[in-house]
C-alpha positions, 0 to 999 in steps of 0.5 A: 498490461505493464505497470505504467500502463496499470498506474495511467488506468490507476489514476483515472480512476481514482482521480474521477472519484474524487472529481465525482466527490467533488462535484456532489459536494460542490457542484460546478466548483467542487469539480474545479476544486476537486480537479485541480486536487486530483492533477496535485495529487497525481503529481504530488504522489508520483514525487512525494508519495514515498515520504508521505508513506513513510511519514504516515508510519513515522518511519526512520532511515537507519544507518548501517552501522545501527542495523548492520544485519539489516543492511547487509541482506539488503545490499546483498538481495539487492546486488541478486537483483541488479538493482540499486541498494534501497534506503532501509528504514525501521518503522516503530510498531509492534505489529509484524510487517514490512513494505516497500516504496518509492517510485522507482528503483533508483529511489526505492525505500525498504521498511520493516516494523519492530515486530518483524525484526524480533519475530522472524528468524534471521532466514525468514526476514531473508525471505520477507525482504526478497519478496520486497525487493521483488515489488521494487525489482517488478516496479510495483512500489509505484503503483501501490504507493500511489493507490495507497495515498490517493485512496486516502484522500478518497476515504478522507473525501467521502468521511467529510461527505457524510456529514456535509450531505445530511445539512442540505439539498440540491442549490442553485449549483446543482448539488446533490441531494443528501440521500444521494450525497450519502450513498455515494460517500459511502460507495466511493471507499468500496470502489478505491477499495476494489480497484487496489484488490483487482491490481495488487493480488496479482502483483503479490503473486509475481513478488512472492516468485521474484522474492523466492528466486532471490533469496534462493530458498521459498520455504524461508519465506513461505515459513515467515508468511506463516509465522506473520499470519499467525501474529499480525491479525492479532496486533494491529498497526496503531499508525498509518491508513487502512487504504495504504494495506496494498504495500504491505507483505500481510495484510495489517490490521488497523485500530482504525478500521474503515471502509478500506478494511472490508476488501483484502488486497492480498490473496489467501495466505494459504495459497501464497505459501502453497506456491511457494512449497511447491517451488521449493519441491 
């Protein structure tokens, strides 16, 4: 399946929970109500996600001459690539991570928090920023980071449910009664949820493979998963959504917990970093 067609099957989905939301919160309104933010959402992800993402990590474009090193591995990645050289930004957390976003490769963003840049050594970055360039190269930014904002609004949606069902029953719209009203708040979360596991585990696999053929030495990246599993699970991220943990290289572990934090939409590390020794074998 190709991911255009993975980001149709994406946004039907999770665009029907949040029309169904809709419609248990509001009835035959909440469904306009909830449509139209779907069809804004849709739009407004494909155009703007890149900047919501970023701006919900209060992320910032460096310039080269800031971080030159930085600047320099991702040109060169990128020119390995084929591809445009991304916009670099540094994301101000302690937490030792990085992403990528952006809709296409033409518009593609590469960030790195803090963290990372002071705990890996420079080969080991080498290799977290090649499996980046590889979600860009293998035009998974798209996806992940429309996944990422609509289940937001989805976990967003379904936390304001939870209080507004417990006040009232079934009116004359055809609202939802408060029991159902709660069972489905808290159930929507675990269906986004899923539905970015299902997607995003086996693109984490293609992007380990492409960031390894890239960088040219799997056993650079294979150590910095190590190295980023040993420390990210003990410093959380204090900005961001635990819904947008698809984009990252490890999953982050957030101050704010949530529904979203129950499902890991990464596979194991242990097996991400025995692919990878096997490559270099």
């Amino acid at each position: 399946m190709t991911s255009q067609i993975k980001t149709v099957f994406l946004l039907a989905l999770l665009s029907s929970i949040i029309i169904l939301l809709g419609g248990m919160l509001g009835g035959r309104s909440g469904i306009i109500i909830a449509f139209g933010l779907a069809l804004l959402m849709n739009v407004g992800s494909y155009w703007y996600s890149d900047k919501i993402v970023l701006s919900m990590y209060r992320a910032r474009e460096v310039a080269p001459e800031e971080a030159p090193y930085l600047h320099r591995i991702v040109e060169e990645l990128a020119a390995n690539a084929g591809i445009p050289k991304p916009r670099v930004c540094v994301v101000p957390e302690e937490a030792p991570n990085a992403f990528a976003t952006g809709r296409d490769p033409q518009h593609a963003v590469v960030a790195a928090t803090d963290g990372i840049l002071r705990l890996l050594t420079p080969e080991q970055l080498r290799g977290v920023l090649a499996h980046e360039i590889g979600h860009i190269v293998n035009r998974d930014i798209l996806i992940q980071t429309i996944a990422g904002v609509m289940a937001s609004a989805i976990v967003t949606l379904a936390n304001i449910f939870q209080f507004t069902a417990i006040f009232g029953g079934r009116d004359d719209e055809g609202r939802s009664s408060p029991l159902a009203g709660l069972v489905l708040a808290l159930l929507a979360p675990v269906a986004a949820g899923l539905i970015q596991m299902a997607i995003s585990r086996s693109r984490e696999y293609l992007a380990d493979d492409t960031g390894a053929r890239l960088c040219g030495r799997p056993q650079d990246l294979a150590g910095a998963l190590r190295r980023l599993g040993e420390y990210s699970s003990r410093i959380p991220m204090r900005s961001g959504n635990p819904s947008t943990e698809q984009m990252f290289i490890v999953t982050p572990v957030f101050l704010s917990g949530g529904m979203a934090s129950l499902f890991s939409t990464h596979p194991p590390l242990e097996e991400r970093i025995a692919r990878l020794m096997d490559m270099a074998r």
